[in-house]
C-alpha positions as CSV (number, residue, x, y, z in Angstrom):
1,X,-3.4,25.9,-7.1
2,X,-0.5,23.6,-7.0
3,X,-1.8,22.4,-3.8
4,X,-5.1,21.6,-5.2
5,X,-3.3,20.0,-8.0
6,X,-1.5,17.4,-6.0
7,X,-4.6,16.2,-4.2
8,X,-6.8,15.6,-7.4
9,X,-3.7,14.3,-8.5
10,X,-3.2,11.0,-6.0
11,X,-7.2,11.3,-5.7
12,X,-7.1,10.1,-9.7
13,X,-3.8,7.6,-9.0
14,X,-5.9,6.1,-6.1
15,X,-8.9,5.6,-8.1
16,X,-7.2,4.6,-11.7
17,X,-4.3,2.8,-10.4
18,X,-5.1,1.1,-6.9
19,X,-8.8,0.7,-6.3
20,X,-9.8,-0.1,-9.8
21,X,-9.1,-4.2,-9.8
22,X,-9.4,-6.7,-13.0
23,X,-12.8,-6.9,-12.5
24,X,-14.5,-3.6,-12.7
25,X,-11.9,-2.8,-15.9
26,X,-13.2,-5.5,-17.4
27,X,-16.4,-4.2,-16.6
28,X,-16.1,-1.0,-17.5
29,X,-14.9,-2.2,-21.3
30,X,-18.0,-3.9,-21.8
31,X,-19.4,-0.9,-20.4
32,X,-21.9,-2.9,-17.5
33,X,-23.3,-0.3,-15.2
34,X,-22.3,-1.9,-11.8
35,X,-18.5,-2.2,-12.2
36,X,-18.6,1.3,-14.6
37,X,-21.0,3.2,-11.1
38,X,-18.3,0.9,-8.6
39,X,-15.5,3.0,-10.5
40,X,-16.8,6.5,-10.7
41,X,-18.0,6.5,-7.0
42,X,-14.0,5.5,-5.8
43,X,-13.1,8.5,-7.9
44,X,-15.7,10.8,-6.1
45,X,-14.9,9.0,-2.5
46,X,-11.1,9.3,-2.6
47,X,-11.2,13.1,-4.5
48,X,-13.2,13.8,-1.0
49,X,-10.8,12.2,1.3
50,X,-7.9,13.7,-0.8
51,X,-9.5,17.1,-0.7
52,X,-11.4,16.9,2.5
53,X,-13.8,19.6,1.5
54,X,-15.5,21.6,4.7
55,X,-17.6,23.7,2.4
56,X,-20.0,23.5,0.4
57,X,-18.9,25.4,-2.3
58,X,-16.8,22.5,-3.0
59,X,-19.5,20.1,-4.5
60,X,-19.8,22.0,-7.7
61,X,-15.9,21.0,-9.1
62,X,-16.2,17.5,-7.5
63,X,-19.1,16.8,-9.3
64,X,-17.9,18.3,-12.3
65,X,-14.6,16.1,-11.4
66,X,-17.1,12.8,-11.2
67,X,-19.0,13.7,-14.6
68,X,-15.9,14.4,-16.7
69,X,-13.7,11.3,-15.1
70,X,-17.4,9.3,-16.0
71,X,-17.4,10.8,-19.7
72,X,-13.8,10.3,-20.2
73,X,-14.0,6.6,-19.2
74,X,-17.3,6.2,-21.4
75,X,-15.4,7.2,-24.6
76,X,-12.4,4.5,-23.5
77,X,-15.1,2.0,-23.7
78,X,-15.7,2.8,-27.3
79,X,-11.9,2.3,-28.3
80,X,-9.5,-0.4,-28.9
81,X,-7.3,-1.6,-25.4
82,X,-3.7,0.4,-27.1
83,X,-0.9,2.1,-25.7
84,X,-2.5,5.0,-27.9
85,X,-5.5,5.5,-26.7
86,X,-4.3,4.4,-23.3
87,X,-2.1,7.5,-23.1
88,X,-4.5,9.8,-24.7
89,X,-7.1,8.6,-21.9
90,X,-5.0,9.6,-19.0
91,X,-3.9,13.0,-20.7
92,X,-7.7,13.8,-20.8
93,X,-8.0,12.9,-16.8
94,X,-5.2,14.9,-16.3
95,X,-6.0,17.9,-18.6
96,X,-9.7,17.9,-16.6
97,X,-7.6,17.9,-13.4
98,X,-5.2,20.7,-14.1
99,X,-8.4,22.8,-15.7
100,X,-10.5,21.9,-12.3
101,X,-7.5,23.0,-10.1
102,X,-7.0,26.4,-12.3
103,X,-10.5,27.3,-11.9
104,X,-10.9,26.3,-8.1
105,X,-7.3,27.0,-7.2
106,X,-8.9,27.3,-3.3
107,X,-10.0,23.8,-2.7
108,X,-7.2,22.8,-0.6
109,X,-6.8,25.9,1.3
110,X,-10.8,25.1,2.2
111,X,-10.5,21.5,3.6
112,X,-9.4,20.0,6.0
113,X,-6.2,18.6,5.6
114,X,-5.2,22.8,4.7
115,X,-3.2,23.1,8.5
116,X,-0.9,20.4,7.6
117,X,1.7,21.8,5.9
118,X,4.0,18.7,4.3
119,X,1.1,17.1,3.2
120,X,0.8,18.7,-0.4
121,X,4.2,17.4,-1.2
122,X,3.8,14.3,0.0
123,X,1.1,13.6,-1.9
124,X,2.7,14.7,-4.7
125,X,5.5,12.1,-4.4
126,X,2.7,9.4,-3.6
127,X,1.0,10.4,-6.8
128,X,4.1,9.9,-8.9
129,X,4.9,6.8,-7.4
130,X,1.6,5.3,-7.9
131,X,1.7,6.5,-11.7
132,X,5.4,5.7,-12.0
133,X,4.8,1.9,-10.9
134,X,1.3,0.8,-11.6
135,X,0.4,3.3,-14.4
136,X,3.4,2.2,-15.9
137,X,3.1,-1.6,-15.4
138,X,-0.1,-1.1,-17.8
139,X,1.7,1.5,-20.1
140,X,4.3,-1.4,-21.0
141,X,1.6,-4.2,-20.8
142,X,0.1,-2.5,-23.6
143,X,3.2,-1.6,-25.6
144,X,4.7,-5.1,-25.5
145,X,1.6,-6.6,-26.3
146,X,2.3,-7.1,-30.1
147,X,5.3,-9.4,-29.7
148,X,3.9,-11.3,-26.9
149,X,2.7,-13.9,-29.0
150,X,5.7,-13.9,-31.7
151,X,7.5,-14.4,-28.3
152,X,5.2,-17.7,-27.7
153,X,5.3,-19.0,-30.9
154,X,9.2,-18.6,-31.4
155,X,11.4,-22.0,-32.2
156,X,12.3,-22.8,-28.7
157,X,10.4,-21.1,-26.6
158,X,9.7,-22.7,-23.4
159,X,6.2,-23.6,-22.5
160,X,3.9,-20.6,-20.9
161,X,5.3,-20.7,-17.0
162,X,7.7,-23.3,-17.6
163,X,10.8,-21.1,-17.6
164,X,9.8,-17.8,-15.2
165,X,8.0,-17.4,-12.2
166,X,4.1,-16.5,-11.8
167,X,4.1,-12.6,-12.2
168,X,7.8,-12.9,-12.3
169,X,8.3,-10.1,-15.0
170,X,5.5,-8.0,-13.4
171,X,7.1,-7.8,-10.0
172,X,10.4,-7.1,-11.5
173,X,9.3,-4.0,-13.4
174,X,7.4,-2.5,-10.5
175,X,10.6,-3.0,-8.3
176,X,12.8,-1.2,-11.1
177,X,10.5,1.7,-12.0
178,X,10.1,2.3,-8.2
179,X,13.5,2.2,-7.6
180,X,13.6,4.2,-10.5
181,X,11.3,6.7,-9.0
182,X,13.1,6.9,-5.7
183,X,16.8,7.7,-6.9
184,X,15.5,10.6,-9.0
185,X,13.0,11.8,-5.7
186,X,16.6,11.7,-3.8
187,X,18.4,13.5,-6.6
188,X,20.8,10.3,-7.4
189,X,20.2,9.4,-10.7
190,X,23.6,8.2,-11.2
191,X,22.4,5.1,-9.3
192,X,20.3,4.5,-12.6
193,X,23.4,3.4,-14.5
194,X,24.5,0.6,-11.8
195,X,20.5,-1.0,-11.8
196,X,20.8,-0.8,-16.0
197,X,24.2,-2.8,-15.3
198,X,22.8,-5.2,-12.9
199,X,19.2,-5.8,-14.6
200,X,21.9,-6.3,-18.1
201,X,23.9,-9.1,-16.6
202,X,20.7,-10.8,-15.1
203,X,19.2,-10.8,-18.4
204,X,21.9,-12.3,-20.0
205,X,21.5,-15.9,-20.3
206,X,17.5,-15.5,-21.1
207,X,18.3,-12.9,-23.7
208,X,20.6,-14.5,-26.2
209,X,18.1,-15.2,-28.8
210,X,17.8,-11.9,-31.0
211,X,14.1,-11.4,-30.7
212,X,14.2,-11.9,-27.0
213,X,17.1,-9.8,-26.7
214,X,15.1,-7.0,-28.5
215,X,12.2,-7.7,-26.1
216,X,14.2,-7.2,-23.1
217,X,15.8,-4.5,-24.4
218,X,12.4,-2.3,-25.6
219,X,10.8,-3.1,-22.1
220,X,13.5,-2.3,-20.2
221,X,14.2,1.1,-21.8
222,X,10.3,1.7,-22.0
223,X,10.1,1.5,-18.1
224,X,13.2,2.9,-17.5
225,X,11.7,5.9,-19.1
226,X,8.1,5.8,-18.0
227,X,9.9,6.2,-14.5
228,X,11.8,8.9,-15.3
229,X,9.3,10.7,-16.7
230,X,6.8,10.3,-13.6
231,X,10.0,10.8,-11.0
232,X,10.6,14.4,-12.1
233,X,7.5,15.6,-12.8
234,X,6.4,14.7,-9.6
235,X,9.6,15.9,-7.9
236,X,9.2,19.1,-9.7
237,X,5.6,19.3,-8.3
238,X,6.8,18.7,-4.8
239,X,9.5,21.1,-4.7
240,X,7.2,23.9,-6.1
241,X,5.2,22.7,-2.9
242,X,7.8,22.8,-0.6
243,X,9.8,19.6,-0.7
244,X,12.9,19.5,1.3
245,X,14.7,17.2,-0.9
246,X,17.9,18.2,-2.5
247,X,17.8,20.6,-5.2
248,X,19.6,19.9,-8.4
């Protein structure tokens, strides 16, 4: 099962998280049937090339996989764009995963990828750094989103772009939450506290303002924790499939 777990897993990551672009979520919120059929058809494509099924007694759950990720995103469409409803969406993809995996515990052990041992683990950790990273960088995006504009508006704030580089901010919270990701992977989390020192003292000068003090300091310890929170679960899961990392 747990095998079977971890491939729906990055199957969902790929789909969610890397082959979904701007576009077809834009799309998909207005709910216009190309970009909505462009998204559930990457789901069913990489849950096959996750799974590689070689029977066909594997259509069944992937279709049921299809339908439910399809129904799922339908009621999103309905919703406001919030960190709430953001979170409950992706604990309904991963409650229909972990239901599909208990019922068909045998769909890894049936395709093709079954003789290669490592590969459950690894795609485990490739899952979790996909949803430690990207997930996150949306998680954030949505939870800082109230005091963006305050932010703007603020007496002194530089003009939009004027003070930061294009993505600047983006690019730095991937690199931390993966770095994040990979310390606890390795079982050093102690290398957490230096990056919290060294992000701190970079922040410095662009933070002495309280309110953007406050919004450095509720990002940073938002992704800080987002990446925790993906790194061991997903180390967990790849230790219960055979992980050789170092055990705590």
């Amino acid at each position: 099962m747990t095998a079977t777990l971890a491939a729906l897993l990055l199957a969902h990551a790929l789909a969610d998280f890397v082959l979904q672009t701007a576009r077809i979520a834009a799309g998909k919120a207005q709910r216009q049937p190309w970009p909505f059929a462009q998204h559930i058809l990457a789901v069913l494509a990489t849950a096959l090339f996750c799974l590689a099924p070689l029977q066909p007694a594997a259509a069944l759950p992937l279709v049921l996989l299809t339908l439910g990720h399809a129904a799922i995103d339908l009621a999103k469409s309905f919703l406001p764009a919030t960190l709430r409803w953001f979170l409950i969406d992706q604990a309904a993809h991963l409650a229909l995963i972990a239901t599909l995996a208990a019922l068909w515990p045998g769909l890894w052990a049936a395709g093709a990828w079954a003789a290669l041992p490592a590969l459950p683990w690894i795609m485990a950790l490739l899952a979790g750094l996909i949803l430690a990273t990207r997930a996150g960088g949306f998680a954030i995006g949505l939870l800082m989103r109230p005091w963006v504009e305050e932010m703007r508006q603020a007496p002194g704030a530089p003009a939009e772009g004027a003070a930061s580089l294009t993505h600047g901010g983006l690019v730095i919270g991937l690199l931390e939450r993966g770095l994040i990701y990979l310390l606890i992977v390795v079982n050093q989390p102690a290398g957490i506290g230096f990056l919290i020192a060294a992000k701190s003292v970079l922040r410095f000068e662009s933070a002495r303002d309280l309110r953007a003090g406050e919004y450095v300091i509720i990002g940073t310890l938002a992704s800080f924790g987002w990446a925790l929170i993906a790194g061991y679960g997903a180390r967990a899961l790849a230790l219960a499939l055979g992980f050789p990392g170092v055990t705590p």
